[in-house]
N, C-alpha and C positions, 0 to 999 in steps of 0.2 A: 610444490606449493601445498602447504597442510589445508585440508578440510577441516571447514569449521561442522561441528556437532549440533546437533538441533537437542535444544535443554530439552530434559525430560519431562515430560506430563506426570504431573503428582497423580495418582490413582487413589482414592479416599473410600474408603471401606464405611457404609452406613450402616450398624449390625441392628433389627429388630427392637433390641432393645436399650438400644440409647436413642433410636429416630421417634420412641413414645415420650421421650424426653422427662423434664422435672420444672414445675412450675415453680417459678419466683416471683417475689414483692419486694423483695429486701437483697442488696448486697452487702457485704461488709468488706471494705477495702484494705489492706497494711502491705508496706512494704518493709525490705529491706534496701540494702547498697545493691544486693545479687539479684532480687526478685518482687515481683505483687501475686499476694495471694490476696482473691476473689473467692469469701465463702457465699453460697447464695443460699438464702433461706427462705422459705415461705409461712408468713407471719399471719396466723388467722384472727378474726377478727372473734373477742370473748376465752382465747385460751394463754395464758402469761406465760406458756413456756412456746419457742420455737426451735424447730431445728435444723442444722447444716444439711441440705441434702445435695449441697453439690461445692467439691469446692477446685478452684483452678489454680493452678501454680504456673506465671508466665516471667519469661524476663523483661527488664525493661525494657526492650526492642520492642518484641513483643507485646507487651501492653500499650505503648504509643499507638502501634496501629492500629490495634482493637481502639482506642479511643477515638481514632481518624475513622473509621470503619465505622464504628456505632455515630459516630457524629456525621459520615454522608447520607447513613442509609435514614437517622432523623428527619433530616433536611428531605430525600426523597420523600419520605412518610408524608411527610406534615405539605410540601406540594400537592401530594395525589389527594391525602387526606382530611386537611387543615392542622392546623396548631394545636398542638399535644397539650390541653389544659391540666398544671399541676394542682389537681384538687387539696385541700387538705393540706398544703405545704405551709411552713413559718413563713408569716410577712416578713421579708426582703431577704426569702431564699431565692430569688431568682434575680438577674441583676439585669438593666436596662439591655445588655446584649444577648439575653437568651441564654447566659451559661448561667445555669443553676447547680443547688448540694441538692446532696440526698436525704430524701424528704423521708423520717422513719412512718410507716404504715400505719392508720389506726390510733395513732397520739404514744404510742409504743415509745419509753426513753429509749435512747439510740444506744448499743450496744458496744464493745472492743470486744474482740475476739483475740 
């Protein structure tokens, strides 16, 4: 009778200096057939230029779950914490079910990358 294998435990490496991390306001989202890249910028308020400081390259798979992921840990948020109010956002960016767009920062027109 073959032994089943007990799946491996991923081991995840935190190095110094990506756990000080990089602050965002702003994503800018594009796909292809193969991929989503995710640049994220941080858009100050009084300077017209901003720039990429981070950007992600996922596959579609991939990006589902991050969108399943970012949408439970929401919902956890907004339980513990209350309701994420989108300051500043275009009237009927948000639709009677709680899925809203991205709201660009500051009145900033909204960018393609």
């Amino acid at each position: 009778m073959a032994q089943e294998q007990a799946p491996q435990q991923l081991q995840i490496e935190l190095t110094p200096e990506v756990a000080n991390g990089n602050y965002s306001n702003l994503a800018i989202i594009n796909h292809s057939n193969q991929e989503f890249v995710i640049d994220f910028v941080a858009a100050l308020p009084g300077l017209p230029q901003a720039r990429v400081n981070n950007r992600q390259i996922l596959s579609p798979e991939s990006a589902k779950r991050l969108l399943f992921a970012l949408q439970e840990n929401v919902v956890n948020f907004e339980q513990q914490f209350g309701t994420i109010q989108l300051g500043g956002a275009p009237e009927g960016a948000q639709s009677p079910e709680g899925i809203g767009r991205t709201a660009t920062p500051f009145g900033l027109p909204e960018g393609n990358a």
